[in-house]
C-alpha positions as CSV (number, residue, x, y, z in Angstrom):
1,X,47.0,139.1,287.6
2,X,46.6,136.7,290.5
3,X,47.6,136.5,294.0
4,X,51.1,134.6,293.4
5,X,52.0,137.6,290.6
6,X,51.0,140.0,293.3
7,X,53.0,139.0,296.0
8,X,56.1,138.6,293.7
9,X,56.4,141.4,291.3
10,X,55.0,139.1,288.3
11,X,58.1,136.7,288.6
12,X,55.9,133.7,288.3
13,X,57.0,132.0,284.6
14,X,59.3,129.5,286.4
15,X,57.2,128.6,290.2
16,X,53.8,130.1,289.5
17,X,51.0,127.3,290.3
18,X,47.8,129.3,291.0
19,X,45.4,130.2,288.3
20,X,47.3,133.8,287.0
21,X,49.8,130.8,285.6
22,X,46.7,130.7,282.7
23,X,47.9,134.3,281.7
24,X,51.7,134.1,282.9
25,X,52.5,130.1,282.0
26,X,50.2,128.1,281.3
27,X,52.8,125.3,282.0
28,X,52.0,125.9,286.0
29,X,48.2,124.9,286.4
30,X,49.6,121.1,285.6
31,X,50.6,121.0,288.8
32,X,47.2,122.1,290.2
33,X,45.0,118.9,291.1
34,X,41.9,120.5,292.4
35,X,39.3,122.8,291.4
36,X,39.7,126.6,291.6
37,X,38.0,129.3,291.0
38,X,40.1,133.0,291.7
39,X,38.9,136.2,291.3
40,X,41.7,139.0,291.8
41,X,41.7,142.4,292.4
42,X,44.1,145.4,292.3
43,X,42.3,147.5,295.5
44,X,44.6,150.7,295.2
45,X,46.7,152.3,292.6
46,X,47.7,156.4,292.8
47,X,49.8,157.3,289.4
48,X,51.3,160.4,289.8
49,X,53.1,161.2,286.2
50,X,54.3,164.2,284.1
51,X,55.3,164.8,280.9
52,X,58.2,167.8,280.2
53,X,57.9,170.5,278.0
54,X,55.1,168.5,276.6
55,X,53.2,172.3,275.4
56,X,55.2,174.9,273.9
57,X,54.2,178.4,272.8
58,X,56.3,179.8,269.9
59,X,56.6,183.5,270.4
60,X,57.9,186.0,267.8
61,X,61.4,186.9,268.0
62,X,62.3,183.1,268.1
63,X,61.1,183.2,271.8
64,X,59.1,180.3,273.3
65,X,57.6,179.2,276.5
66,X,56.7,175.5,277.4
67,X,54.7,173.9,280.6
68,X,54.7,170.1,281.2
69,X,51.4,168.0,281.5
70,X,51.0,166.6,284.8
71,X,48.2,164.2,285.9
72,X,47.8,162.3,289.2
73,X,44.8,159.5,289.7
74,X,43.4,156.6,291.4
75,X,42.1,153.9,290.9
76,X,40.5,150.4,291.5
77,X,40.5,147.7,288.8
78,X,39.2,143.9,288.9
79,X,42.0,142.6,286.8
80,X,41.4,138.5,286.9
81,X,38.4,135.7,287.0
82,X,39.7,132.2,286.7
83,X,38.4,128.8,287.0
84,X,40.3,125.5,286.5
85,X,39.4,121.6,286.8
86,X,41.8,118.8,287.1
87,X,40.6,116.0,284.7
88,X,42.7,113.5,285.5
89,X,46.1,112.0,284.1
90,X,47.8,115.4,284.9
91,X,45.8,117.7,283.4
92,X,44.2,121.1,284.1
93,X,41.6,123.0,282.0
94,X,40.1,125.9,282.7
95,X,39.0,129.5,281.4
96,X,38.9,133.1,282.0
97,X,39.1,137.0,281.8
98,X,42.5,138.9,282.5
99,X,42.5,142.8,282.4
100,X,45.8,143.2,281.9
101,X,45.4,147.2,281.0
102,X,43.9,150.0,282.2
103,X,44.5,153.6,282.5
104,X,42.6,156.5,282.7
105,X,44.2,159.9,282.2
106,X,43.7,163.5,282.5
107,X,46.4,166.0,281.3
108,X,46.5,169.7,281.5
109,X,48.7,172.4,281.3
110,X,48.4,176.9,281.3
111,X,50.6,178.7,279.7
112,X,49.8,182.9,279.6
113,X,51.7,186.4,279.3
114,X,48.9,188.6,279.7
115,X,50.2,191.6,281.5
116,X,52.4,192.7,278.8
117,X,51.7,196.1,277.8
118,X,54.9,196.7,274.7
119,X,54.2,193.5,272.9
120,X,52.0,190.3,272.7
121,X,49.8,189.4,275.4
122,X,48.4,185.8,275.1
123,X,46.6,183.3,277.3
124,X,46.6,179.3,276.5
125,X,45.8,176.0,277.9
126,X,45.5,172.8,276.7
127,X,44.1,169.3,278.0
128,X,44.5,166.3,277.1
129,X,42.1,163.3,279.1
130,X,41.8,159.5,277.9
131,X,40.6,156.2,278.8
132,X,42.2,152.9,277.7
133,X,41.7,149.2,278.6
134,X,42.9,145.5,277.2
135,X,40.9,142.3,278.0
136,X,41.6,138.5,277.4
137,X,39.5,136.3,277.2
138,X,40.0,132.5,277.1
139,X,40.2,128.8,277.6
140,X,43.3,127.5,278.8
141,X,45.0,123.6,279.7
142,X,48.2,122.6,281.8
143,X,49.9,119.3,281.4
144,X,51.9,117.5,284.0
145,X,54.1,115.0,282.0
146,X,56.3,114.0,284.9
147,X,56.2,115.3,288.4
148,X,59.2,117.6,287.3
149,X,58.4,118.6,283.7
150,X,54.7,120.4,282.9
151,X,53.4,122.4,279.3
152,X,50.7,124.3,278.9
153,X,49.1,127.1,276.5
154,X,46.2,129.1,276.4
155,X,44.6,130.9,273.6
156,X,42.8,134.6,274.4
157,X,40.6,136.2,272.3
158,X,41.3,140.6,273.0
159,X,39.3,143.2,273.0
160,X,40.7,146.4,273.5
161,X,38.9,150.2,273.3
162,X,40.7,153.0,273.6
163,X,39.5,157.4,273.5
164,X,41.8,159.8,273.3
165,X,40.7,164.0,273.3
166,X,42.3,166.8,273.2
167,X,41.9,170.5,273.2
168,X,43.6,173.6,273.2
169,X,42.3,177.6,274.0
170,X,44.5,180.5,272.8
171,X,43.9,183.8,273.1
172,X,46.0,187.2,271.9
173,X,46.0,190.3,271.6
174,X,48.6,193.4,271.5
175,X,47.5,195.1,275.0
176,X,46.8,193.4,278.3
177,X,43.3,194.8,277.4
178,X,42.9,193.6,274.2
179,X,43.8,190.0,274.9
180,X,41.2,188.1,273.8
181,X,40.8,190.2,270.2
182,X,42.2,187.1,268.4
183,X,41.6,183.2,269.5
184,X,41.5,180.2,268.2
185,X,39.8,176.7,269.4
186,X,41.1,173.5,268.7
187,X,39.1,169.6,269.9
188,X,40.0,166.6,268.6
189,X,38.5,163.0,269.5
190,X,39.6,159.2,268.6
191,X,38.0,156.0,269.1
192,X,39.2,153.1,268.6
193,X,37.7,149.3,269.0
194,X,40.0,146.5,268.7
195,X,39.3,142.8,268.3
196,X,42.3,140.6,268.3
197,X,43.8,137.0,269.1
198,X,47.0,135.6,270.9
199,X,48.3,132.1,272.4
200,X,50.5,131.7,275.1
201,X,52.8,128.3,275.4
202,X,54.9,127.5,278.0
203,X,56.6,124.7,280.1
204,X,58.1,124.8,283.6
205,X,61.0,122.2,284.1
206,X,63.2,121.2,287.4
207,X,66.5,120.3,285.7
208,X,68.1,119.2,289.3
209,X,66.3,119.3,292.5
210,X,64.6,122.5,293.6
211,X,65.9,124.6,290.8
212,X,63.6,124.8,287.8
213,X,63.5,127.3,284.4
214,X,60.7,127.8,282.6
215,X,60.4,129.1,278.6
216,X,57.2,130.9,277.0
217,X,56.3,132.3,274.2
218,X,53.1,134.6,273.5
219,X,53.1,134.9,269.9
220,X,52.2,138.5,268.4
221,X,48.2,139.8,268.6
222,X,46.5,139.6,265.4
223,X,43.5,141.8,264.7
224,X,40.3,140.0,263.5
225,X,38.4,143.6,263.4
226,X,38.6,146.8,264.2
227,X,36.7,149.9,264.4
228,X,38.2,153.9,264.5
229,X,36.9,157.1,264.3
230,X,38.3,161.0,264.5
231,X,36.3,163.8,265.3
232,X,38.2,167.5,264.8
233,X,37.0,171.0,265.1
234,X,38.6,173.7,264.7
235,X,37.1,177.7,265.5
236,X,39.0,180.9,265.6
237,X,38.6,184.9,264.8
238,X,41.3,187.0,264.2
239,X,41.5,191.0,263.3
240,X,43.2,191.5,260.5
241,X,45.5,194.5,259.3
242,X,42.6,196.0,257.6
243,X,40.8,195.8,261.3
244,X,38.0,193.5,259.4
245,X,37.8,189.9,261.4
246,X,38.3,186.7,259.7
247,X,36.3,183.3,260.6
248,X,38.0,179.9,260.5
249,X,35.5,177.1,261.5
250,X,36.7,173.5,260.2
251,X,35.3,170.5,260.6
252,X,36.3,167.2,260.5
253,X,34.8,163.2,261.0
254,X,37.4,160.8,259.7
255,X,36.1,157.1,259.3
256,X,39.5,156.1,260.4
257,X,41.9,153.4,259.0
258,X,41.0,150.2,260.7
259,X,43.8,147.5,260.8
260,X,44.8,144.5,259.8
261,X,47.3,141.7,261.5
262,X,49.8,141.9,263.8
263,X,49.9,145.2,266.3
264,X,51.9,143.8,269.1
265,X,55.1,141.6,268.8
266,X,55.7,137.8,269.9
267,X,57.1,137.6,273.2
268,X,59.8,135.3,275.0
269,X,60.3,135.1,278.7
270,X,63.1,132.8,280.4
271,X,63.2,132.2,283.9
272,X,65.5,130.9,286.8
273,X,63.6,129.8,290.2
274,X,64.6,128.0,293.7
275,X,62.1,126.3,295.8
276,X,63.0,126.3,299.3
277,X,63.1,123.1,301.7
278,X,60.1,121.8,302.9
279,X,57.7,123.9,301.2
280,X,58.5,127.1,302.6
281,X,57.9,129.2,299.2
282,X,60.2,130.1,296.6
283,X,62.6,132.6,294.5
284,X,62.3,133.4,291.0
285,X,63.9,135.9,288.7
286,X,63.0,135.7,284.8
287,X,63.0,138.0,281.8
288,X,61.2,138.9,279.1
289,X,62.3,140.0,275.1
290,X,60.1,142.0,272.6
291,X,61.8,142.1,268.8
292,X,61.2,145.5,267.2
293,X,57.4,145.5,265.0
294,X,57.2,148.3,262.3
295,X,54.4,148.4,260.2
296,X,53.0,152.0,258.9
297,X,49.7,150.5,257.7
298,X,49.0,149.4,261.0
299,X,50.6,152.5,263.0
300,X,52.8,150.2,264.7
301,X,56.3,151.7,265.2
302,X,57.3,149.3,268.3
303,X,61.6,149.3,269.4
304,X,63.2,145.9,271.2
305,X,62.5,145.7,274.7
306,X,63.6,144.5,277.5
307,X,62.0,143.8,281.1
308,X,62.9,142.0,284.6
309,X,61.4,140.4,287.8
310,X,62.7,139.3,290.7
311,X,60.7,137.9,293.1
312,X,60.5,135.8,296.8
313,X,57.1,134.1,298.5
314,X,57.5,133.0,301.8
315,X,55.8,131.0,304.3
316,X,56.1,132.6,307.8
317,X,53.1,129.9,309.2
318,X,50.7,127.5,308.7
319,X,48.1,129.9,306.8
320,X,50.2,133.1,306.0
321,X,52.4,133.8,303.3
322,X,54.7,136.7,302.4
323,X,55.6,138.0,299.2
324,X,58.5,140.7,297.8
325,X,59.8,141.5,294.1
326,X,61.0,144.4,292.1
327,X,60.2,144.4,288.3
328,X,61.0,146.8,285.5
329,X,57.5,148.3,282.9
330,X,60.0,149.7,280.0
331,X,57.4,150.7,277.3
332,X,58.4,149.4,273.4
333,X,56.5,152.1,272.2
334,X,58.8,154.7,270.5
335,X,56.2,157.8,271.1
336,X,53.9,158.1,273.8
């Protein structure tokens, strides 16, 4: 979210000064004393991921089968619009939109025995597609008190919509021939509208010359209102002993429990950073702490986490710059 996050691997809570710092550290935009406006965009991402044994078929005989869930896809995703003013007296205002999620996926999986002619022949698939995305939106202030100390904080109103489907085919039947004499047809479908509310305080201090740390805090989101809905069918026909069929057709459209307060823990992130001599760029490593958030009202089952960045920007001339960092994305989430 901004060209110095880019460049770094999102190590930018201790050196960041560009307009991402209204997201990352608010603390950083005090040292800004001109007008900006930054729009930033991630141009190409290819996510390749899988899921083991993700669908299983139980067999009779305590026998089972299972296929993972694979999905690969691109994409392109505007993720920050920022503008800032200096005002004077070393401070910084400014507001703006950071899409700081996004995903799209598209999960399938075929799992058959259908040339089987002593036992049970049975065909299945199932497929699993959704579409998530987080916004923030926001005004935000930096404050240089000294040259070497600066706070800041912004406060983001989130929206957040999220659809999840999923459906599975099964067919069976005791002869290759007679494999689609019993099936069933499962679809379900969740939507979910979230509007929430988080702050972000920070400061950014060099404690002896050209090293600097940085603390901030993003305290947990709080939903102001929120609107879910579940849609489930369910078909089938099977032949009986008595070789008469039987029907299942079940229906289902669930209002949905809609939560209230926190769904995402407060956050801490410490950093370390070294500016190099005569402004040729910087190195910055920082981490970041979750505390575990369990509340079965709100769905939330969320584990301590832990990430970190490490990251280098360079200036190799007068107008270009070179970036470099390596960062860990552990999920809190205990299921996915």
């Amino acid at each position: 979210l901004g060209g110095e996050a880019a460049m770094s691997g999102g190590a930018v809570a201790t050196m960041g000064r560009d307009t991402g710092s209204a997201y990352y550290n608010p603390a950083g935009l005090g040292a800004n004393t001109r007008a900006q406006f930054d729009m930033s965009t991630t141009m190409a991402v290819l996510r390749f991921r899988t899921i083991p044994d993700a669908f299983r078929v139980e067999l009779p005989g305590g026998r089972n089968q299972s296929a993972q869930l694979s999905n690969i896809q691109p994409l392109i995703l505007a993720t920050s619009t920022v503008y800032t003013r200096y005002v004077g007296r070393g401070v910084t205002v400014g507001a703006g939109h950071f899409a700081n999620n996004y995903d799209f996926y598209d999960y399938s999986g075929v799992l058959k025995d259908d040339q089987n002619p002593g036992g049970l022949n049975y065909r299945s698939r199932v497929q699993v597609d959704g579409w998530s995305t987080r916004h923030h939106f926001g005004p935000t202030v930096g404050w240089q008190i000294t040259p070497r100390f600066r706070i800041g904080m912004s406060v983001f109103l989130t929206y957040e919509w999220r659809r999840d489907e999923g459906r599975i085919w099964l067919q069976t039947g005791p002869t290759p021939e007679l494999v689609s004499q019993n099936f069933i047809v499962g679809d379900i479908d969740l939507k979910r509208s979230t509007y929430a509310g988080e702050a972000v305080f920070g400061l950014q201090w060099e404690f002896v010359k050209r090293w600097h740390t940085s603390l901030v805090i993003r305290t947990p989101r709080i939903v102001a209102y929120e609107k879910a809905r579940k849609y489930s069918l369910t078909t089938g026909a099977v032949v009986r002993d008595d070789k008469n069929s039987a029907a299942l057709f079940d229906y289902d459209d669930d209002p949905g429990a809609a939560r209230r307060g926190r769904i995402a823990p407060m956050q801490v992130v410490l950093g370390l950073g070294y500016a190099l001599p005569r402004g040729r760029g910087w190195v910055s490593a920082e981490a970041d702490y979750s505390p575990k958030l369990r509340i079965p009202a709100n769905s939330v089952d969320l584990r301590h986490n832990v990430n970190a960045r490490v990251g280098a920007r360079v200036r190799v001339s007068e107008t270009v710059m070179m970036g470099m960092g390596l960062f860990t994305d552990r999920t809190n989430e205990t299921e996915i």
